[in-house]
MIVEX-910304 format. One line per 2 residues: number of its first residue (from 0); their letters; for each residue y, z, x of C-alpha. Coordinates in nm, 3 decimals, decimal comma. Layout:
// residues N
NUM) A) Y Z X ~ ...
***
This chain:
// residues 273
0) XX) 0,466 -2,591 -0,941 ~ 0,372 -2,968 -0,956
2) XX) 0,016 -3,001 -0,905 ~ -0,040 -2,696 -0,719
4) XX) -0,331 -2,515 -0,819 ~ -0,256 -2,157 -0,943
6) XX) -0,538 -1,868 -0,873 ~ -0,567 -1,496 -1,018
8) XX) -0,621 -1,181 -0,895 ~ -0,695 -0,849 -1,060
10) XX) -0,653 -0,515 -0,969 ~ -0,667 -0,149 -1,135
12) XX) -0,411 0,070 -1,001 ~ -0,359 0,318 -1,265
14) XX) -0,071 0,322 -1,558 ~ -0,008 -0,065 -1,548
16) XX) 0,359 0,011 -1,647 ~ 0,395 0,106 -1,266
18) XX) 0,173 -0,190 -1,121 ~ 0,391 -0,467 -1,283
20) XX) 0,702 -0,452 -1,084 ~ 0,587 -0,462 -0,723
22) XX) 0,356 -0,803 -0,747 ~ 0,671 -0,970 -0,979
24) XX) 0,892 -0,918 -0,709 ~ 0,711 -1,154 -0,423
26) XX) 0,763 -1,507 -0,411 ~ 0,470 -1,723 -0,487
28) XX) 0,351 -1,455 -0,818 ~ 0,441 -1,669 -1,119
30) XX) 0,316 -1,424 -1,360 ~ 0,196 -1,069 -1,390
32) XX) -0,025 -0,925 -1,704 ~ -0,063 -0,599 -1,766
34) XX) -0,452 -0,527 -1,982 ~ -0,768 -0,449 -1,967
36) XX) -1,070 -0,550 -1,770 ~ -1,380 -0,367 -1,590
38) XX) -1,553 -0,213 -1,980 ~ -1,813 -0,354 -2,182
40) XX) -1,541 -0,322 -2,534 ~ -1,461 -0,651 -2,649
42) XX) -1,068 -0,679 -2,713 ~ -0,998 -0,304 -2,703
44) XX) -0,702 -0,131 -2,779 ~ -0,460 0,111 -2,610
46) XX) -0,624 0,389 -2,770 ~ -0,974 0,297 -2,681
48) XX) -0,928 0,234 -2,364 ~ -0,714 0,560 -2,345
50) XX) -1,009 0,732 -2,506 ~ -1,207 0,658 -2,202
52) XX) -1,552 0,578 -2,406 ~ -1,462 0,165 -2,337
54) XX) -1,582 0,178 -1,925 ~ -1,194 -0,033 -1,890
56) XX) -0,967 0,052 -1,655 ~ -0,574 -0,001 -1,675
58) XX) -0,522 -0,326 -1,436 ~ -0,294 -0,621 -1,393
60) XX) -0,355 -0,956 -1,324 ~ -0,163 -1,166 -1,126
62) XX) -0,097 -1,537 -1,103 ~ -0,017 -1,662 -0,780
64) XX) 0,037 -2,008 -0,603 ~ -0,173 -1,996 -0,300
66) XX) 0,030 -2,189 -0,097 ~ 0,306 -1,964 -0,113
68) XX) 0,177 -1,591 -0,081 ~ -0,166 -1,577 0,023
70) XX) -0,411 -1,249 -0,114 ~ -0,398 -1,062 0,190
72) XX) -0,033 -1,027 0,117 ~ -0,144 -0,970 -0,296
74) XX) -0,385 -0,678 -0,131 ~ -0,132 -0,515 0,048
76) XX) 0,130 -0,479 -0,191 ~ -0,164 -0,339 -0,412
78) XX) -0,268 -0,087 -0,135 ~ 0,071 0,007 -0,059
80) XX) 0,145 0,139 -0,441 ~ -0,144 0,375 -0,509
82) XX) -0,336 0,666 -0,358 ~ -0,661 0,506 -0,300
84) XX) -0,831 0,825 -0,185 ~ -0,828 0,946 -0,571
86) XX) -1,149 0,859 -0,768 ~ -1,091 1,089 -1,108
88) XX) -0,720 0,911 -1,191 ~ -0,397 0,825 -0,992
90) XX) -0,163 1,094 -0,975 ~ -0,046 1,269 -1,367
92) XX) -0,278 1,013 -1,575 ~ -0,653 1,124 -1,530
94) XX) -0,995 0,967 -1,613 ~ -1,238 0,675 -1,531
96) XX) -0,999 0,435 -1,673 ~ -0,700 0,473 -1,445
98) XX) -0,917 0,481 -1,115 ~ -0,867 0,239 -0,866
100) XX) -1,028 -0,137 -0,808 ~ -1,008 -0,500 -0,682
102) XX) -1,160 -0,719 -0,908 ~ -1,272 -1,030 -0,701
104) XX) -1,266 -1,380 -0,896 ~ -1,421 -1,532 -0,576
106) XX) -1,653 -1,472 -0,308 ~ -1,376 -1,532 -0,095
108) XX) -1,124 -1,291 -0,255 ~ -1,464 -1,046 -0,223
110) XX) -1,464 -1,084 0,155 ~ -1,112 -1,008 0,224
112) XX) -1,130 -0,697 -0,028 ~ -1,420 -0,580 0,180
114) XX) -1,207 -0,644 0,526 ~ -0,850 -0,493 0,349
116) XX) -1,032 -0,189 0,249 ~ -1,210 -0,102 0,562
118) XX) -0,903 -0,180 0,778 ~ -0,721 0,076 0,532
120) XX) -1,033 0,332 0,606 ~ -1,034 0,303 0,977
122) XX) -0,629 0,287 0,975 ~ -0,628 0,684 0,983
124) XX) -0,359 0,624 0,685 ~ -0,496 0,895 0,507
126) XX) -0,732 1,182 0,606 ~ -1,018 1,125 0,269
128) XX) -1,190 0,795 0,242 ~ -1,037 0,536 0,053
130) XX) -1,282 0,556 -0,248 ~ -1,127 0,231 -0,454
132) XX) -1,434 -0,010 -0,615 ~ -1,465 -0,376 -0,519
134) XX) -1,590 -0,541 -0,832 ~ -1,699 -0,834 -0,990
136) XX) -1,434 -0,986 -1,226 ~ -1,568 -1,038 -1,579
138) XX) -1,302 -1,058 -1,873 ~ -0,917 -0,937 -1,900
140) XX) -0,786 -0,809 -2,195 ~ -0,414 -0,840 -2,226
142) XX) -0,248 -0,530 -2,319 ~ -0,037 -0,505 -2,613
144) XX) 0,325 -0,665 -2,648 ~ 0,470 -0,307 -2,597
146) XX) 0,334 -0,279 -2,234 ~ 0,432 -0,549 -2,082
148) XX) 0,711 -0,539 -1,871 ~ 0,760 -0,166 -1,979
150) XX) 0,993 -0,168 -1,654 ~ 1,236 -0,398 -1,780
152) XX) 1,214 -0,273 -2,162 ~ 1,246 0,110 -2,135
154) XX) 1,403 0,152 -1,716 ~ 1,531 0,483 -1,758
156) XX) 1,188 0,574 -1,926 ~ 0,945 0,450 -1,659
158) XX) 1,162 0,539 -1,370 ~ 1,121 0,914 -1,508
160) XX) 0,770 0,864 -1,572 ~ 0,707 0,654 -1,179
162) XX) 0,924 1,016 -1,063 ~ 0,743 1,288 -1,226
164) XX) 0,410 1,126 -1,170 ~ 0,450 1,161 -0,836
166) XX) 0,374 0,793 -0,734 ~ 0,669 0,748 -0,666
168) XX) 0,704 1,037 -0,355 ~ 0,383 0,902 -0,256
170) XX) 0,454 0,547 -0,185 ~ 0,779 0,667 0,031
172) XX) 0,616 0,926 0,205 ~ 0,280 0,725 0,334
174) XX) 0,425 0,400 0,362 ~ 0,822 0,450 0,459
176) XX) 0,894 0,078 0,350 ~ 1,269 0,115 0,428
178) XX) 1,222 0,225 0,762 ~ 1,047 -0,025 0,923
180) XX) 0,995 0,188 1,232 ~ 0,997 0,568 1,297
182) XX) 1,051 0,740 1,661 ~ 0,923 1,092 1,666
184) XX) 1,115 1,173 2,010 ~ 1,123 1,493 2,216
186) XX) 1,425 1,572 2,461 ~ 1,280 1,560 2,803
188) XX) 1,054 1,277 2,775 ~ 1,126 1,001 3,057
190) XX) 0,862 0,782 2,913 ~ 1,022 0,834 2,504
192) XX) 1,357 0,730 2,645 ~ 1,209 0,386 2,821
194) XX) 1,060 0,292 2,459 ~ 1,336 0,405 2,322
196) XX) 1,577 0,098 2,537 ~ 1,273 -0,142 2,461
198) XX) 1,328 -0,089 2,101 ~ 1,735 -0,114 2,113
200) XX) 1,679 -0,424 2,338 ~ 1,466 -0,595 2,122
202) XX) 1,737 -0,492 1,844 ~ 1,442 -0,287 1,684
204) XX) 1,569 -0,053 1,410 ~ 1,413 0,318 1,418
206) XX) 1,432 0,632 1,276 ~ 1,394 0,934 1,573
208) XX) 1,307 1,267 1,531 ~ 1,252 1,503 1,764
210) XX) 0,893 1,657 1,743 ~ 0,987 1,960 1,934
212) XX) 1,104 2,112 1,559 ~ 0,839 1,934 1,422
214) XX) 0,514 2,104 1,385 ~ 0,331 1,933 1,134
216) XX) 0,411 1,559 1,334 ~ 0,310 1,659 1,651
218) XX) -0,046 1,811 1,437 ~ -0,091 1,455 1,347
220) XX) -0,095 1,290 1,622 ~ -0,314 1,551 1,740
222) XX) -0,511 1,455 1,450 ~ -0,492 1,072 1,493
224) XX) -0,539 1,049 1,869 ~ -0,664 1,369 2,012
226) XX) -0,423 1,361 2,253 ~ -0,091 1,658 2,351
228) XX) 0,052 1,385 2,624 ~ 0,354 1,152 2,586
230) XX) 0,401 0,892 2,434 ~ 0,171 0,793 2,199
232) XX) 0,299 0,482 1,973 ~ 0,194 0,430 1,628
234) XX) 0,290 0,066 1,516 ~ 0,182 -0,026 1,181
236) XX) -0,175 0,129 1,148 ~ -0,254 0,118 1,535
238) XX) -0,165 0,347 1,760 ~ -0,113 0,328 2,147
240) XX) -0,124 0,605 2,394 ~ 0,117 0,497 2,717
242) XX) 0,432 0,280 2,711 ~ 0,186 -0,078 2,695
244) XX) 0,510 -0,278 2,634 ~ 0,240 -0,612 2,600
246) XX) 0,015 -0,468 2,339 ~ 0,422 -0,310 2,139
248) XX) 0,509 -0,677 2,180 ~ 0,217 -0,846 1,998
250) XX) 0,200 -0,549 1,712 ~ 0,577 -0,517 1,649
252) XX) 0,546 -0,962 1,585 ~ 0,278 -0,894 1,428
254) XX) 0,455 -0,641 1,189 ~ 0,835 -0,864 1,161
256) XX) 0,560 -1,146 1,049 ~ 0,454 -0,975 0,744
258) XX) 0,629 -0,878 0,446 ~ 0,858 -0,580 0,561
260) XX) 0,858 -0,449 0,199 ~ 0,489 -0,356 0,161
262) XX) 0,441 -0,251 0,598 ~ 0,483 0,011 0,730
264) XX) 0,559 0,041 1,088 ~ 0,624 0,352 1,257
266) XX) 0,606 0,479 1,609 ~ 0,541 0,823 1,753
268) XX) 0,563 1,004 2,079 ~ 0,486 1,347 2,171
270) XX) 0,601 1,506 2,499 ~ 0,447 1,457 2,822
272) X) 0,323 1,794 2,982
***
C-alpha cells in the first residue's frame, strides 16, 4: 500500500463466521478480523461472550485503504448482509451479543452511519424500523484462531450453518444482488411496454413478472406508494410513479455506479386502470 494510510471500521452483524466473507471480497479491504468489541470484559472468551453476561457483541473489523473503497461502500455491504429490523439476535443465534451495530472510530464514520441508517429507514426496504445501534468504538477483542476465516476452514460447515440460519434466504430475497433489476409487468399495460424498450435500449438487464398472478407484489406497491395505477418504478430504494424516463436515467447511473454486488435495483409496475 506504499504510504497510504489504512483506517478501520467495526461492525456487529451477528455470528462473525458469516460477516467475514462479504467485506474480504471488495477491493480496497486488506484485512478482516473476526472478535469482540461493544462489553466492558477485558479479553473475553468465546464462552463468555456466548454467555451473554460480557455486554460484547460478535463483530468484525475491517481494514480498509480509503482511497480505494470508501465507508459508504463498507456500510452497504454491512446493511446488505443482515436483518437490521431484529434487536433480540440475527436470525437462529439469539441474545444481546449477536444484535446489530456500527461502531464509529470517527466522528466522520458517525455521520455517515447516522445518514446510511436513516436512508435504509425511509427506503421502505423493510416494513419495522431498522433498530441497529450506532456506537462509540472502544476496544476489539480478536476472536480465537478457530474463528477466523471459519469460511475458508470448515465451507461445507458454514455454508449449512449461513442455509439453515436463514441469512442466507434473507439476503436473496430483500436485496436480489444477481438481478440487478426486476420488472413486475402486467399484459395490457401500454405504459409497462414503453419502459420495458427503454430498458432493452439502454441494454438494461431485468427480470419481468407479471403482477396480474401476483398478489402479494401488487400489495406492496400498494404498500410502498399508495397507489393501484400503472407504472410505478422502483429503482434501487426510490420509487417513481409515471414513465419519468429523466429521473430512470439519473437513478439507474446512479445504481451501474455503485457496487452491483451489494445494490439492489429493481423496478415495478402495476396496471393502469
Amino acid at each position: 500500500m506504499g504510504d497510504r494510510i489504512l483506517r478501520k471500521a467495526t461492525f456487529a452483524g451477528g455470528c462473525f463466521w458469516c460477516m467475514q466473507p462479504p467485506f474480504q471480497e471488495v477491493e480496497g479491504v486488506v484485512s478482516v478480523v473476526a472478535g469482540y468489541t461493544g462489553g466492558t470484559k477485558r479479553h473475553p472468551t468465546y464462552e463468555e461472550v456466548s454467555s451473554g453476561t460480557t455486554g460484547h457483541l460478535e463483530a468484525v473489523q475491517v481494514t480498509y485503504d480509503p482511497e480505494t473503497v470508501s465507508y459508504e461502500t463498507l456500510l452497504d455491504v454491512f446493511w446488505t448482509q443482515i436483518d437490521p429490523t431484529d434487536d433480540a439476535g440475527q436470525f437462529a443465534d439469539r441474545g444481546s451479543q449477536y444484535r446489530t451495530a456500527i461502531f464509529w472510530h470517527d466522528s466522520g464514520q458517525r455521520q455517515m452511519a447516522k445518514r446510511s441508517k436513516q436512508a435504509l429507514n425511509d427506503s421502505g426496504t423493510f416494513t419495522q424500523p431498522v433498530a441497529t445501534r450506532i456506537l462509540s468504538y472502544s476496544t476489539f477483542y480478536p476472536a480465537e484462531e478457530y474463528h477466523q476465516h471459519y469460511a475458508e476452514k470448515k465451507p461445507r460447515e458454514y455454508q449449512l450453518y449461513k442455509t439453515y440460519s436463514g441469512r442466507e434466504e434473507l439476503v436473496q430475497r430483500i436485496w436480489h444482488a444477481k438481478n440487478t433489476v426486476s420488472l413486475y409487468s402486467t399484459p395490457r399495460c401500454h405504459t409497462c411496454r414503453e419502459i420495458k424498450a427503454f430498458l432493452r435500449k439502454n441494454e438494461v438487464a431485468f427480470e419481468e413478472i407479471d403482477i396480474t398472478a401476483d398478489d402479494r407484489a401488487r400489495d406492496m406497491i400498494i404498500e410502498k406508494t399508495g397507489h393501484i395505477g400503472a407504472p410505478v418504478v422502483r429503482i434501487g430504494n426510490e420509487f417513481i410513479f409515471g414513465f419519468d424516463q429523466e429521473k430512470m436515467e439519473r437513478l439507474l447511473q446512479k445504481c451501474v455506479s455503485r457496487n452491483a454486488e451489494f445494490i439492489q435495483c429493481t423496478i415495478h409496475e402495476d396496471e393502469e386502470k
